[in-house]
C-alpha positions as CSV (number, residue, x, y, z in Angstrom):
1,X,0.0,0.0,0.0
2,X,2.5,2.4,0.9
3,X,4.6,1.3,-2.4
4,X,1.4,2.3,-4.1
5,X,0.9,5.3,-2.6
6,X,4.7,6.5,-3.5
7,X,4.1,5.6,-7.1
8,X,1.3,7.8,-7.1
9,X,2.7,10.5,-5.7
10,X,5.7,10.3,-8.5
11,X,3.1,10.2,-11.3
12,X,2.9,13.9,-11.5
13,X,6.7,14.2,-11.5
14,X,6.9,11.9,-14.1
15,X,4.3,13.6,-16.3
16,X,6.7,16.5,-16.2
17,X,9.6,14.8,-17.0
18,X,7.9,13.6,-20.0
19,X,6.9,17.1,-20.7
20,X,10.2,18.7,-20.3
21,X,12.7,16.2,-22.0
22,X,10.1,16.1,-24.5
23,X,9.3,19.8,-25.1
24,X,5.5,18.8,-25.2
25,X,4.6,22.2,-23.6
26,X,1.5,23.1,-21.1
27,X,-1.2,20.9,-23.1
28,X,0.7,17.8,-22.0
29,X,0.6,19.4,-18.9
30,X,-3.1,19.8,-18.9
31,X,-3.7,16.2,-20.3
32,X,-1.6,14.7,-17.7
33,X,-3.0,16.4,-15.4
34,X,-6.7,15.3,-16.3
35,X,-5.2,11.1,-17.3
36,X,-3.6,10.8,-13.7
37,X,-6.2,10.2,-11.3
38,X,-8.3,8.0,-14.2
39,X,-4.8,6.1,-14.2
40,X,-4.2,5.9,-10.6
41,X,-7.4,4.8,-10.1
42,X,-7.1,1.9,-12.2
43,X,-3.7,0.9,-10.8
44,X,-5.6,0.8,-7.3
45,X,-8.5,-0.8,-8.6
46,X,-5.8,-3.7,-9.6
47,X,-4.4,-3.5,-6.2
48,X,-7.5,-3.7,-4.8
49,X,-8.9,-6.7,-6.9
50,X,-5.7,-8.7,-6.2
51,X,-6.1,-8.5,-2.5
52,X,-9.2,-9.8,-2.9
53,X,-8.5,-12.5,-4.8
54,X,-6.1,-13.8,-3.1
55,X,-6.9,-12.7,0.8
56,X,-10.0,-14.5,1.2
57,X,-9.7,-18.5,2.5
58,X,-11.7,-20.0,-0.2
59,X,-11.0,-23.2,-1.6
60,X,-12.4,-21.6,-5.4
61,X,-11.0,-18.8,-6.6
62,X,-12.8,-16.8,-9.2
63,X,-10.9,-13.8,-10.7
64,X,-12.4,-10.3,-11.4
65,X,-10.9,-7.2,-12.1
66,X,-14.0,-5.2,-11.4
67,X,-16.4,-6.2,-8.1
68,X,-18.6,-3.9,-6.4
69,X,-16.0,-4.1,-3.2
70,X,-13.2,-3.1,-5.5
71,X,-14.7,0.1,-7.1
72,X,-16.1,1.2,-3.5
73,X,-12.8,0.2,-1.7
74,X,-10.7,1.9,-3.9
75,X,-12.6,5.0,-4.3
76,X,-12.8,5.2,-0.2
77,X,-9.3,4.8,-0.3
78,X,-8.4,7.5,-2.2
79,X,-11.4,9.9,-1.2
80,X,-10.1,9.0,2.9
81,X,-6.0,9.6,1.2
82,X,-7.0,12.8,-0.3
83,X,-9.2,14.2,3.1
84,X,-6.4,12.6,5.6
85,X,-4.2,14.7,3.7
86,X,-5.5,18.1,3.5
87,X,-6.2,17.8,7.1
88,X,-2.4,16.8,8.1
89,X,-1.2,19.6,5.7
90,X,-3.6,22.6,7.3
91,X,-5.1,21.2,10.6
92,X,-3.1,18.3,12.2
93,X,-0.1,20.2,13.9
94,X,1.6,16.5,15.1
95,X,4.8,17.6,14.9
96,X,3.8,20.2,18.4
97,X,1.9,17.3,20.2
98,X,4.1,14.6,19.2
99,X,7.8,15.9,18.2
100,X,10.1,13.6,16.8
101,X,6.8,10.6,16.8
102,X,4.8,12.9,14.6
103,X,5.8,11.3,11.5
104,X,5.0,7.4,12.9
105,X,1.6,8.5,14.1
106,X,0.6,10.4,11.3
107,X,1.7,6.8,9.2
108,X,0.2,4.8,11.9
109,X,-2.7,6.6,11.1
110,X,-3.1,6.6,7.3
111,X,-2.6,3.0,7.5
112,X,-5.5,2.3,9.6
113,X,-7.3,4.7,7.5
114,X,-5.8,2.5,4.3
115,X,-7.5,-0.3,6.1
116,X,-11.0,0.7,6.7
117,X,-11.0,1.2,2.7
118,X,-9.8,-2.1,2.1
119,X,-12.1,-4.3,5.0
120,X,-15.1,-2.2,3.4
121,X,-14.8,-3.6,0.2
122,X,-14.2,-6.7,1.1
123,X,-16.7,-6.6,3.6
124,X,-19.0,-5.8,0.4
125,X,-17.6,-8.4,-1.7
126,X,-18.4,-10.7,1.1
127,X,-21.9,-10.3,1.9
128,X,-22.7,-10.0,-2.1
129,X,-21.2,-13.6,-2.6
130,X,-23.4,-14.7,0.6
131,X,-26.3,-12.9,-0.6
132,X,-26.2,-14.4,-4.2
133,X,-25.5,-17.9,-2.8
134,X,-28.3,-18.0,-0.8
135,X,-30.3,-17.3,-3.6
């Protein structure tokens, strides 16, 4: 998760790189910009659909790239990312409170955050397969 999230983060630095080294100018810019988050999306939507595949303790395993859990987890994930991080940047002052700890709770905290996401999907995922076996 944290891999992911590092990857993400570099996306816009890569988009200017591209941009630069190319001389592609500010409409790359502005298309990058937009393609990003439809991009990172999908590469958490992967993330996502992998853990559940291969998480659960079933003895069949059926593999699909989009499940309700999946879209809803993911999205959570990076709605709670993008909100955990505007409040760490303008409200969370951790670094007073906490000094040289601020950085482990603040990680300590986007992880549990990270896994809310994830257990909600799957959560989903779960009761949908209940619910359509039982019928």
């Amino acid at each position: 998760m944290l891999a992911l999230a590092g990857i993400l983060r570099q996306v816009g630095k890569l988009g200017e790189a591209i941009s630069k080294k190319a001389g592609l100018g500010t409409a790359f810019d502005l298309l990058w910009g937009i393609l990003r988050w439809p991009i990172a999306f999908a590469a958490i939507l992967l993330f996502f659909a992998l853990v559940y595949y291969f998480a659960p303790n079933v003895d069949q395993r059926n593999w699909k790239w989009i499940t309700p859990g999946s879209v809803i987890g993911s999205f959570l994930w990076l709605v709670l990312s993008a909100l955990f991080q505007l409040y760490v940047t303008y409200a969370g002052h951790y670094s007073k409170t906490y000094g040289a700890l601020a950085t482990g709770i603040v990680l300590l905290l986007w992880l549990n955050y990270s896994a809310w996401a994830i257990l909600f999907g799957a959560e989903l995922n779960a009761e949908l397969d209940r619910r359509r076996a039982s019928s």
